[in-house]
N, C-alpha and C positions, 0 to 999 in steps of 0.2 A: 504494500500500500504506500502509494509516495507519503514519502515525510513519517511517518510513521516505520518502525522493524519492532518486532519482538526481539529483547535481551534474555527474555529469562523468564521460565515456567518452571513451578515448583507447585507438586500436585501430586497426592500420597493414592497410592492403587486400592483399589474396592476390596473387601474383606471377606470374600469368596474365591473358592479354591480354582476356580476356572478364566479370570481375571485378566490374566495375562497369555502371548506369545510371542515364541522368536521366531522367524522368518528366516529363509535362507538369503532372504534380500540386507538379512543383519540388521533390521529394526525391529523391537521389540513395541509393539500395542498391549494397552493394556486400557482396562477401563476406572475413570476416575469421575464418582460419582456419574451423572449422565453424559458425559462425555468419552470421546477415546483418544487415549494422548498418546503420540507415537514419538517414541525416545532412541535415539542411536545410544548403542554404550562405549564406554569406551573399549577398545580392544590393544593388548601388549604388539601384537603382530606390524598391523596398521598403524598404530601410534596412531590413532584418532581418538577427541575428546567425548567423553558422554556428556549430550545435551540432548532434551526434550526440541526434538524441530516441529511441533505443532499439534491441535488438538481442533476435534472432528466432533461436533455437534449433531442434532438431529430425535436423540432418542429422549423421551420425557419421563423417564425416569432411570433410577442407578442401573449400571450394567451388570450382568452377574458372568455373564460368560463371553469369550472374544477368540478367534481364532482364524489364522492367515489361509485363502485357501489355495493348497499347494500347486505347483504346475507340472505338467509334464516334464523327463529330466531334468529333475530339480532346479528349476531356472528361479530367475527370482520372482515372490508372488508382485501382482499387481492388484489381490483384491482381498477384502476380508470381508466375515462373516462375524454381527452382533447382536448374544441377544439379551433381554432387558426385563424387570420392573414390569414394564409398560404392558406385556405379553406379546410385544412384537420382536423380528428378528430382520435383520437390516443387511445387505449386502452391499459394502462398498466397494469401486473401482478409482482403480486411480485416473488423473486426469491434471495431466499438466506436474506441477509440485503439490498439489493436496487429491484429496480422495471425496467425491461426493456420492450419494446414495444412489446404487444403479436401482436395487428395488427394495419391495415392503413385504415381507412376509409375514402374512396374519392367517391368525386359525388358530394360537392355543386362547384357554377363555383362563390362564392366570403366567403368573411370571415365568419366564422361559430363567431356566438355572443351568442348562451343558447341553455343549452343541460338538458336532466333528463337521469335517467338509473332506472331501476327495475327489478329486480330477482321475476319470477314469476313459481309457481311449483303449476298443477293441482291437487289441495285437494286430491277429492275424483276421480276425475276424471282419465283414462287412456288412455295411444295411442291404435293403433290398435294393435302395438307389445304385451301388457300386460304389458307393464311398463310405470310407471310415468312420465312424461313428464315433465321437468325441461326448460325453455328459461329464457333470460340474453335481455332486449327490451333497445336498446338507442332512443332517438328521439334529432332531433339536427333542431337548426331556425339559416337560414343562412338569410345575406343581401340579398342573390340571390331570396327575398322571398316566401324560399320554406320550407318548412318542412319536415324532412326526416326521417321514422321508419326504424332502422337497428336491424332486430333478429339473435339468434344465439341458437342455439338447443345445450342443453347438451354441450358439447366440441368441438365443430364445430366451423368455423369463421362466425363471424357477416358478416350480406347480406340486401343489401337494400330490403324493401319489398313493400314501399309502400313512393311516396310523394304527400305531399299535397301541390299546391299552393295557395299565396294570391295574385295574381294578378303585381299590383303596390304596395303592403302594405306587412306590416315584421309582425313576432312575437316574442316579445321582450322577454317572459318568456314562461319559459314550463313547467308541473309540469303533474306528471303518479302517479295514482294510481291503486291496486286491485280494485275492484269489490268484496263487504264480499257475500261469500261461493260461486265463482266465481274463472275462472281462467281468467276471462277479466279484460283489462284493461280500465279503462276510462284515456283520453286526455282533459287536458286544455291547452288553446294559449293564453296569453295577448298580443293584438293585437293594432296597432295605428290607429284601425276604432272608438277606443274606446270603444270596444266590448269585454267579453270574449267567446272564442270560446268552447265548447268542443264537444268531440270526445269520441265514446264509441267502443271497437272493435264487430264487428261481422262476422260470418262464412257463407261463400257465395263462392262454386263454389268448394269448398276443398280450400279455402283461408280466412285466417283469415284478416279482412283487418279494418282499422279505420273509422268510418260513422259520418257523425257530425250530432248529437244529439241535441243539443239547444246552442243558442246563447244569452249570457246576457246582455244587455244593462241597462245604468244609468250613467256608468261613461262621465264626461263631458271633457277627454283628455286621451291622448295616455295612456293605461295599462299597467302598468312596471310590473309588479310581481305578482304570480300567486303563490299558494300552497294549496295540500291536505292535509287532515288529516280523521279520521277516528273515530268516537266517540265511547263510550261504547253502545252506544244504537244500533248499526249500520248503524247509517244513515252516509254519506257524507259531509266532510264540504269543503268548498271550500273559500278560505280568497283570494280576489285582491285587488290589490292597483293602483291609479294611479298619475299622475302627476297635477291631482285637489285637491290634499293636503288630499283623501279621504279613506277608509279602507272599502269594502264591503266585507257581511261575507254570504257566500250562502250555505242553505240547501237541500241536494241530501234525499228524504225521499224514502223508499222502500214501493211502494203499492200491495195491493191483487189487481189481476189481475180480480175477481171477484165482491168483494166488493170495492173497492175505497180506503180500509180502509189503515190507516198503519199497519205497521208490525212491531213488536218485538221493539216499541219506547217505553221505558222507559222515556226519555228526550221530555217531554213535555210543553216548556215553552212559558209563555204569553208576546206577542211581543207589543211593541209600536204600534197602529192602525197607527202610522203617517209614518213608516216604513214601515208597513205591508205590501207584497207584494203578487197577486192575486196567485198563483200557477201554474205552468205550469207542464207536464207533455209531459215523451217521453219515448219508449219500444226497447227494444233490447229482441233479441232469445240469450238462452245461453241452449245447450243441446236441441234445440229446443222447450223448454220452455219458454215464454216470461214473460220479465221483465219488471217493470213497476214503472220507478221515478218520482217522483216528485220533482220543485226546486221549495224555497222560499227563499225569502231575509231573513237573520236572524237579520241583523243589518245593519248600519253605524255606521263607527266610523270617527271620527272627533279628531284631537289634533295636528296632524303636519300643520306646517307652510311654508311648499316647499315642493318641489315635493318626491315620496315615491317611493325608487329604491328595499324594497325586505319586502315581508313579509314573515315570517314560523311559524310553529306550532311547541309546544313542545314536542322532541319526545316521543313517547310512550315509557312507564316503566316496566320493571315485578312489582308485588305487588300482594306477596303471588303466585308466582307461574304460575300466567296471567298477562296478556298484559292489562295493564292499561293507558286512552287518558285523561292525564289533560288538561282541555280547557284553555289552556292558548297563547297565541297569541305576536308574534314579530315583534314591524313594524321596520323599519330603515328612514330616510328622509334626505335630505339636508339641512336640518336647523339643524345639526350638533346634531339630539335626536335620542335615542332609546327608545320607549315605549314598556311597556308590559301591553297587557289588559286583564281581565278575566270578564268571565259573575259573578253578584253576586249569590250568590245559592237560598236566597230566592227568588227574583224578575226576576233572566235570564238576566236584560237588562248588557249590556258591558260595562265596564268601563274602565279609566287609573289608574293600578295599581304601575306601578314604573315609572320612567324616567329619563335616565342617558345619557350622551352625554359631549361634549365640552363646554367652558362658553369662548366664547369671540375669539381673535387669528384671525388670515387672512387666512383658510382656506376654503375650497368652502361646506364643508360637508362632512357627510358618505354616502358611494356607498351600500354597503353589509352588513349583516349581520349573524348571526347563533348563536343557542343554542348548547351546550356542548352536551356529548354524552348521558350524566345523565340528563341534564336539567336544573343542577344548577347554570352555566355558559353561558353568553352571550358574541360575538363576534364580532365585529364592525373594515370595514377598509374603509376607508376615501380617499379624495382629495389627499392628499401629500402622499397616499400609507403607512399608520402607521395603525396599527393594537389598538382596544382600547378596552381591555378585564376588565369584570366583573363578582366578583361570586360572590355566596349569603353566608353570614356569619349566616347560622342556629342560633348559640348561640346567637348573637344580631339582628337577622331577618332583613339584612339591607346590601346593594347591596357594596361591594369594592374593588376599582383598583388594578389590579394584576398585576406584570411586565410584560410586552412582548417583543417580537422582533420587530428590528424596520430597517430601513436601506432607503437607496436613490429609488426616483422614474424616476431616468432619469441616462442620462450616467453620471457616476463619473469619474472623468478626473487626479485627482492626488491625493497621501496620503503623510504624513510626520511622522515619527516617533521621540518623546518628544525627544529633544535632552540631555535633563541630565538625561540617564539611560532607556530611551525608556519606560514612563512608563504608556503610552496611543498614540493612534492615531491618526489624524484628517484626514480627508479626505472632497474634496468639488467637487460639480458636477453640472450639469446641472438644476439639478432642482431648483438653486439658492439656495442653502445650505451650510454650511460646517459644519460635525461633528464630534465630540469626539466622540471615543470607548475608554474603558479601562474594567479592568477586576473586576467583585465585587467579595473579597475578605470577605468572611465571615466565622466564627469560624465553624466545625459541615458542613459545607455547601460546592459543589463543587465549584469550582473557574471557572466562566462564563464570558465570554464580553459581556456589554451592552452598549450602547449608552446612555452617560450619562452628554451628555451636547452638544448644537447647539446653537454654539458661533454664526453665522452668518445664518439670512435670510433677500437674498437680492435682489434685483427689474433685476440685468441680472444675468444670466449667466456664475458660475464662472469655471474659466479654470483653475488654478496653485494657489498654496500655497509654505510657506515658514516660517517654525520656525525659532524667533527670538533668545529665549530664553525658557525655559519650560513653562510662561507664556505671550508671545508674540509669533503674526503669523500676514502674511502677506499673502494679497492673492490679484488675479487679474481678474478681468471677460474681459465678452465682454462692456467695455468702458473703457476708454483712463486711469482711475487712479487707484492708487496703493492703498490701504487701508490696517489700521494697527491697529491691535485690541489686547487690554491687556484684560486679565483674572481677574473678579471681587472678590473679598474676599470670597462671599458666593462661587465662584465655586472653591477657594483650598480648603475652608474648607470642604464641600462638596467631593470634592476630595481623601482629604485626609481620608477621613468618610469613603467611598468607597470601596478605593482601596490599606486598609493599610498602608500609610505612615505618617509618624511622623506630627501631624499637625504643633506643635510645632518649629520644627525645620524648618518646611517650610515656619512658620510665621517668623520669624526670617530672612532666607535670604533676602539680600538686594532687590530681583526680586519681591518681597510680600507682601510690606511696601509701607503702604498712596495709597492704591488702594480705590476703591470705591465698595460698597456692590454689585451692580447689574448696568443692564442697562437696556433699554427701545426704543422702535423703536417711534416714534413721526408719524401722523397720516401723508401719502404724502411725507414721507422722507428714506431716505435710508439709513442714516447713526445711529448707535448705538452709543445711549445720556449715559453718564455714571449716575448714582444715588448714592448717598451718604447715608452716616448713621443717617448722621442730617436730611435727607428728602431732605436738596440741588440737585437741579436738572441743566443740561444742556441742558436740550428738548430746550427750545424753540433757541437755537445758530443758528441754521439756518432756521428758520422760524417765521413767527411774529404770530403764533397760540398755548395760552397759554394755557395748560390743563385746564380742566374745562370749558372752552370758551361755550365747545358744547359736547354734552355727544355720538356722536360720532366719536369724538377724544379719549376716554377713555379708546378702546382696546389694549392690551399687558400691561398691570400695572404690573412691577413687585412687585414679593411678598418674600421675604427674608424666606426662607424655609430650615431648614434642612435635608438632609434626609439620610434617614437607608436603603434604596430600592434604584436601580436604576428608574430614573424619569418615570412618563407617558408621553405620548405624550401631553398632555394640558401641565405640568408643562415645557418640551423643550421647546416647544414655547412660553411661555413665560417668564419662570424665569432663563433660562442659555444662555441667551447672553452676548456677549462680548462687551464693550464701544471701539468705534472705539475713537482712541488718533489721528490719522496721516492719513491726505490724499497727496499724492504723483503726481505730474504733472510732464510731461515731455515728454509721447509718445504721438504718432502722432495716433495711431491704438488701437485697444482693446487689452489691456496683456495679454500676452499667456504663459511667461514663468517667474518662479522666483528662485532664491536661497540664500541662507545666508550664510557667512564664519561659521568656528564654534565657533568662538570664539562670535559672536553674534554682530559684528562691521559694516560690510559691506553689505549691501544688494544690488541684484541685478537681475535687470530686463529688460523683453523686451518683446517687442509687433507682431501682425501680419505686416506685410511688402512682400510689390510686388515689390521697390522697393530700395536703398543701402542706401538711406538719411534714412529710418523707419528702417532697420534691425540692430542697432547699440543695442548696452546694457550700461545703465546706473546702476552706481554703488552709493550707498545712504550711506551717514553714519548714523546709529542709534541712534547714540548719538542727533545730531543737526535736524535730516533730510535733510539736505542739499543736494545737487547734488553733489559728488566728483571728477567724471571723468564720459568719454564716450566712449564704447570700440568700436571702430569701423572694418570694413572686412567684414561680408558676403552681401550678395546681393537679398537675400531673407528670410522668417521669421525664427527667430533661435527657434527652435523647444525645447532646454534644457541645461538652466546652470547648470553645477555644481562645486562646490570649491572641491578642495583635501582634504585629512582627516589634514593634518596641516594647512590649508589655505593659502598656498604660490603660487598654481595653481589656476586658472580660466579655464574652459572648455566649450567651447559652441559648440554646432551642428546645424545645420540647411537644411532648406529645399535645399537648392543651394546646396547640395552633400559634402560639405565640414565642418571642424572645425578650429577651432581657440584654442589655448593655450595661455595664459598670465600667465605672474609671478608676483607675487607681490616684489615691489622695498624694496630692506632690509633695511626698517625705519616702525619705529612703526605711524609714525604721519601720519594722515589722510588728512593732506594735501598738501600734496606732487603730484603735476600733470602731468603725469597721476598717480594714484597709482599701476595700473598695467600695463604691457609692454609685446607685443607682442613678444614669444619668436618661436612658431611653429605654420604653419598651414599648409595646403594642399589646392591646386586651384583644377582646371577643367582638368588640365593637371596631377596632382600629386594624384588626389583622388582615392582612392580604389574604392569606392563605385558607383555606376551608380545612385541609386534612392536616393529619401527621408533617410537623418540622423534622424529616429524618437527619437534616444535616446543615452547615454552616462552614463559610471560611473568610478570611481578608483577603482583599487586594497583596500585592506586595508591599504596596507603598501607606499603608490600612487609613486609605481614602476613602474604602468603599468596605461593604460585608454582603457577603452572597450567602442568601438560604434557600433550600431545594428541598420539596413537598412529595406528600406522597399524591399531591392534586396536580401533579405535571406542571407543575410552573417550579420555574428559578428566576429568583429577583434580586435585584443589585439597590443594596439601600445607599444613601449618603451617610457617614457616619458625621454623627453631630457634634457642633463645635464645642461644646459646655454643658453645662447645667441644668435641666427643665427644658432641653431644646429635643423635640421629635425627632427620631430619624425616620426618615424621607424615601420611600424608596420611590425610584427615578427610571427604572427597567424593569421591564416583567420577561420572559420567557417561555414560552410552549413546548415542551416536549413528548415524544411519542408515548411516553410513556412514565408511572412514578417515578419521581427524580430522588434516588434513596442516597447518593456522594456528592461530593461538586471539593474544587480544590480550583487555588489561581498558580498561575504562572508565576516564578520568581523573577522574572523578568517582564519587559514591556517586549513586543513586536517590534517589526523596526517602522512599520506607519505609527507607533505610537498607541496601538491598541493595545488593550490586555486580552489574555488569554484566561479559557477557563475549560475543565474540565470535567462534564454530567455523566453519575453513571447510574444505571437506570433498574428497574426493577426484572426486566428483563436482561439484564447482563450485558449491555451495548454499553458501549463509551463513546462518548460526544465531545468534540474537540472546538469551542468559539473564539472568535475574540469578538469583542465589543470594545465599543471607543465614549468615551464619557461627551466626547464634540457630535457625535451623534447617539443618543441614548437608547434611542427606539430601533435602531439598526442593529441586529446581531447576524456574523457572519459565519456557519459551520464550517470548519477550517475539512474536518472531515469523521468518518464514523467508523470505529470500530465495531464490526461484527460480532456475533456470537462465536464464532470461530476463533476470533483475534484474539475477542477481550472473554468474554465469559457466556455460559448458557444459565447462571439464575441472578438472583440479585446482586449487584453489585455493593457490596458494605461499606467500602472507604478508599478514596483516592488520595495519594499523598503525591504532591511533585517533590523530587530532590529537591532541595534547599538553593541551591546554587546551580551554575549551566556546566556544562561538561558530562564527560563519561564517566562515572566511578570507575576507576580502576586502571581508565585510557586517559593519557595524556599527549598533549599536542605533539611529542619526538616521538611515540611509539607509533613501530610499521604492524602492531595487529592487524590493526582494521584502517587500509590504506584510504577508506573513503574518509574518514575523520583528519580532518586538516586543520580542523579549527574547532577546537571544544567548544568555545563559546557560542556558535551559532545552534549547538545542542542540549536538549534537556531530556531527563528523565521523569518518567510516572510510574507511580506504581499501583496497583492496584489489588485489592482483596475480593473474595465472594464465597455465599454461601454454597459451590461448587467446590468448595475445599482446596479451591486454588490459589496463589499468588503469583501477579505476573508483573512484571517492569518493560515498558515501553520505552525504546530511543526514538527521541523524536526531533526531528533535522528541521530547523525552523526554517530556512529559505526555503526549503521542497515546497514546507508544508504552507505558506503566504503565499506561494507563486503563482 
């Protein structure tokens, strides 16, 4: 989009085991909340960076399942298949650089939960026409539990053909294979009879249709996870997994329909008698020829400790020119392990060959997992939606963490950008978090945002944050207190590691001095204990349980780490939190709203309120923490403070349709009662606005205050000279829709307009300038889509504080379009789609 680039999406993967895939095109989709974000990882081979290159809108609601549909000799795909929440299942094709919907597949009547897809072209085989017969087969298992086969001939649109019910019972996974020297496919169900089911096609009537063929039984609980594979020998493998901690591994053998005997098995190996299982056998016509399997147990595997949400096989390789199947096998489980097992060559029987995973942390496990397109990378995403990548390092034959993308699993409600110089981000959201972005800065290397530190995981629900200083924030959930967290030594120095800044110089400021190394969450407590360098602890300050007491008190130990990469997700969680210094009492309701002067003096807060006694805002000095004043007026919850760019204004909005303006009294001392004095507002009679004030911000120069309604208007008031004087508002604005953000430009245009930023209830962002020499005049510079910017409500827009690239400066050959910081700004933006995203935006493009 001229004038406008996405920098940076940060956007935690849906909490279902089918979520994710990798492609042999080496992007990895996955679904984040109702969108689908497609992310390159990084790879050691390539030396390319992991970054999110965009995300694909359309479905209305969360996704639960996602996967690439493969092509003929494994070329790279061009299309995937999604299904959703909504009960719909969506096929997308690519087109150009992004991917739009080629069709709609509807027919379950509840949430579709696992889907397969396979690209299947008749060998030798021909239609009646004389040509090759090419089909595209999805199968999709809804709650509705049904099972449903959608074909699609050559270029034609996919059409249901066939469903299969399970009665009262689901199919939790689905997994299609060929049929070797076959144009059938076989079908498997993992099913919560505790059965696997399969399904082989056959031709009956001039209809190809699915027949179920044998049912496997053994496992002792519901069947998560199902996959094929295909060995060299050609026999069928078939790997499930269930929620009895277990890994069965089943052989499909090919008999002479004569002799009994096998067929073309090279892979002949001696099984455990204690395993060994009787053989069964079942025939299918293909070309009216009957065929004739056999299945045996190959194995048990035994090693996880919780229940096992996916297993898959390594995909097949060229080598030398064919299609080569290393028996190598991938489970995932919720006891937070990845295993990989292989049979050993002499003996056959199955082993554990690697195991990597989480050590410790409060998280529930991994959902999903996958192997790279190569094979030499494995992929794991978890509880909290964090993705937790590994490849194999040939030269030292030995598995190691690779950066990834990382972002919120719930709505994120507010961001703040570092107040001296904007030179990272925080953002906190629902899913009880608050995190750092900033950008890593490496010699040789492009310049990326990562998530590079989660100062705060906490027991509710946070709503609002508030920089103190660049290493001091405040933030407020759903309960009644304030809490105030400084930045530990290891995370400036760290920091500064980073994201190029002078460590030095940073150690030096007075904000940096007599910190403590790290902090530590204490077992049943909520608040973050600081840890020192001598080993001094504060864990036990509010609790009488000493570490060590019990060694299941011992999870989250911090570990004093430097590092040269941005963190994994084991080391967020537990080595870059922030020591809570300050708890704050005073509201009556859970905080909803914060802000801080800029000077880093005043803070100021306020809670949900139904009614006038709760909707008041108190103001904190930083210094003492004391209470200084109480600003009282609205009569329902004030939805957003904000102070002016010189800190002499106070501005709050709230739900009651109205604002309040306060001026700070011209003395420097803090206490002084009130400190601030009600200079403007507007009632029931005077307001503009009809609905919900969801938001508020200044000019840069805080000439003006802009508020944005959930009634589609945004208005530019005049801020008033003194005392008893009205503000004036002098612009109105229409927008398509509830205006739930808005934010100004730190800078003017260069005709001299300002800029402004509306972000909408539908997830669009709207880019204006308006000029005060004509007031009635507003110009859309231009609009971000649902694709660009978000697909639900937008919660908060913040511009960097100053013009330029964080992270790029005017000598560096990164990014050779940037010649001149100055004619660039950034935006950022939050939404209840669990995303955060930051916009570059080139100001001459965007005037021209």
């Amino acid at each position: 989009m001229a004038g406008v680039d996405t920098c940076y999406i940060s956007s935690g993967c849906n909490r279902t085991p089918h979520s994710a895939d990798w492609g042999n095109n080496n992007v990895i989709c996955y679904g984040s909340s109702s969108a689908i974000v497609l992310y390159l990882p990084e790879t050691r081979e390539e030396q390319t960076e992991g970054q999110v290159l965009q995300t694909l809108t359309g479905h209305k609601a969360n996704i639960n399942c996602i996967k690439w549909i493969p092509k003929r000799d494994y070329e790279e795909e061009t299309e995937l298949v999604s299904g959703s929440v909504d009960k719909t299942v969506r096929v997308w094709e690519k087109n150009e650089e992004t991917y739009i919907v080629r069709q709609i597949l509807v027919g379950h009547s509840a949430p579709v939960t696992a889907l397969d897809a396979l690209y299947v072209t008749s060998g030798n085989g021909e239609s009646s026409q004389g040509k090759q017969l090419c089909r595209t087969v999805i199968v999709t298992a809804s709650v509705d539990s049904t099972v449903k086969i959608w074909t699609r001939l050559s270029d034609q649109d996919f059409l249901e053909t066939q469903s299969v019910s399970y009665g009262s019972g689901f199919a939790l996974d689905l997994s299609l294979t060929v049929i070797p020297n076959t144009a059938c496919l076989m079908l498997s169900c993992a099913c919560d009879d505790q059965k696997v089911h399969v399904y082989t096609e056959q031709e009956s009537q001039d209809q190809t249709q699915f027949v179920s063929s044998i049912t496997l039984p053994g496992h002792e609980d519901w069947v998560r996870a199902v996959d094929f594979t295909i060995d060299d020998s050609g026999d069928i493998l078939l790997a499930s997994a269930a929620q009895d901690y277990l890994i069965r591994v089943w052989r499909f053998s090919h008999r002479d329909t004569d002799t009994g005997k096998k067929i073309e098995s090279i892979l002949d190996l001696p099984l455990d008698k204690d395993i060994q299982m009787r053989e069964n056998t079942f025939s299918l016509k293909y070309k009216d020829h009957p065929l004739v399997y056999a299945v045996s147990l190959e194995t048990v595997l035994s090693g996880h400790e919780n229940w096992i949400y996916t297993v898959k096989w390594k995909p097949r390789i060229f080598v030398d020119g064919k299609l080569h199947q290393e028996m190598c096998l991938l489970s995932v489980s919720m006891d937070k392990t990845m295993i990989l097992w292989k049979p050993e060559p002499e003996s056959g029987v199955w082993t554990e060959q690697v195991r990597v995973g989480e050590v410790g942390g409060n998280t529930l496990g991994l959902y999903g997992g996958m192997f790279g397109c190569r094979g030499d990378a494995i992929l794991a995403h978890g509880y909290q939606g964090a993705f937790h990548h590994w490849s194999h390092n040939k030269e030292l034959d030995i598995w190691e963490h690779m950066v990834t993308c990382s972002g919120h699993f719930d709505s994120v409600e507010d961001i703040e950008w570092d107040k001296k110089g904007g030179n990272f981000l925080l953002s906190c959201s629902l899913d009880e978090t608050v995190r750092l972005h900033a950008p890593w800065v490496k010699k040789d290397r492009k310049v990326l945002w990562y998530e590079i530190a989660r100062p705060q995981i906490h027991g509710y629900a946070i709503q609002c944050l508030a920089m103190i200083n660049r290493y001091q924030y405040a933030s407020g959930a759903d309960e009644k207190v304030v809490r105030v967290f400084d930045a530990p030594d290891n995370f400036i120095e760290n920091f500064c590691n980073l994201c190029g800044v002078n460590f030095e110089n940073e150690s030096k400021s007075a904000e940096a001095k007599n910190r403590p190394v790290g902090a530590s969450v204490p077992a049943l407590g909520l608040s973050n204990k600081a840890i020192f360098s001598d080993g001094a602890t504060n864990l036990t300050e509010d609790l009488e349980i000493k570490p060590g007491d019990n060694e299941q008190y011992s999870d989250n130990v911090f570990t004093q780490t430097l590092l040269k990469a941005p963190p994994s997700e084991e080391h967020l969680l537990q080595n870059t939190l922030w020591p809570e210094v300050q708890k704050l009492y005073g509201h009556g309701y859970e905080i909803f709203a914060l802000a801080c002067d800029p000077q880093g003096k005043v803070l100021a807060s306020a809670c949900k309120a139904a009614k006038a006694e709760f909707a008041s805002v108190i103001l904190w000095d930083t210094v003492t923490w004391q209470q200084i004043c109480v600003l009282e007026g609205h009569n329902l919850t004030v939805t957003q403070i904000v102070f002016s760019h010189t800190g002499e204004y106070l501005l709050t909005v709230s739900r009651d349709r109205t604002w309040f303006l306060y001026k700070r009294k011209g003395t420097d001392s803090l206490e002084s009662d009130p400190l601030f004095m009600r200079i403007a507002n507007v009632d029931k009679k005077t307001c503009v606005h009809s609905r919900i004030i969801w938001s508020c911000c200044w000019s840069h120069d805080d000439k003006y205050f802009v508020t944005a309604s959930r009634d589609k208007k945004v208005i530019v008031w005049q801020c008033p000279g003194g005392p008893d004087t009205e503000g004036r508002h002098i612009s109105k604005l229409d927008v398509p829709d509830a205006a739930t953000a808005v934010d100004a430009a730190p800078v003017l245009l260069s005709d001299g307009s300002y800029m402004f930023a509306v972000g909408l209830d539908n997830g669009q962002i709207l880019l204006y300038s308006w000029s005060p020499t004509e007031p009635l005049s507003w110009k859309q510079l231009t609009s971000l889509d649902n694709n660009m910017a978000h697909h639900l409500t937008v919660k908060r827009l913040r511009f960097r504080p100053c013009s330029g690239l964080c992270g790029i400066h005017g000598s560096d050959l990164e990014r050779s379009e940037v010649k001149d910081t100055d004619n660039w700004l950034q935006l950022a933006s939050c939404s209840a789609d669990h995303s955060v995203k930051i916009f570059d935006i080139n100001l001459p493009k965007l005037v021209s």
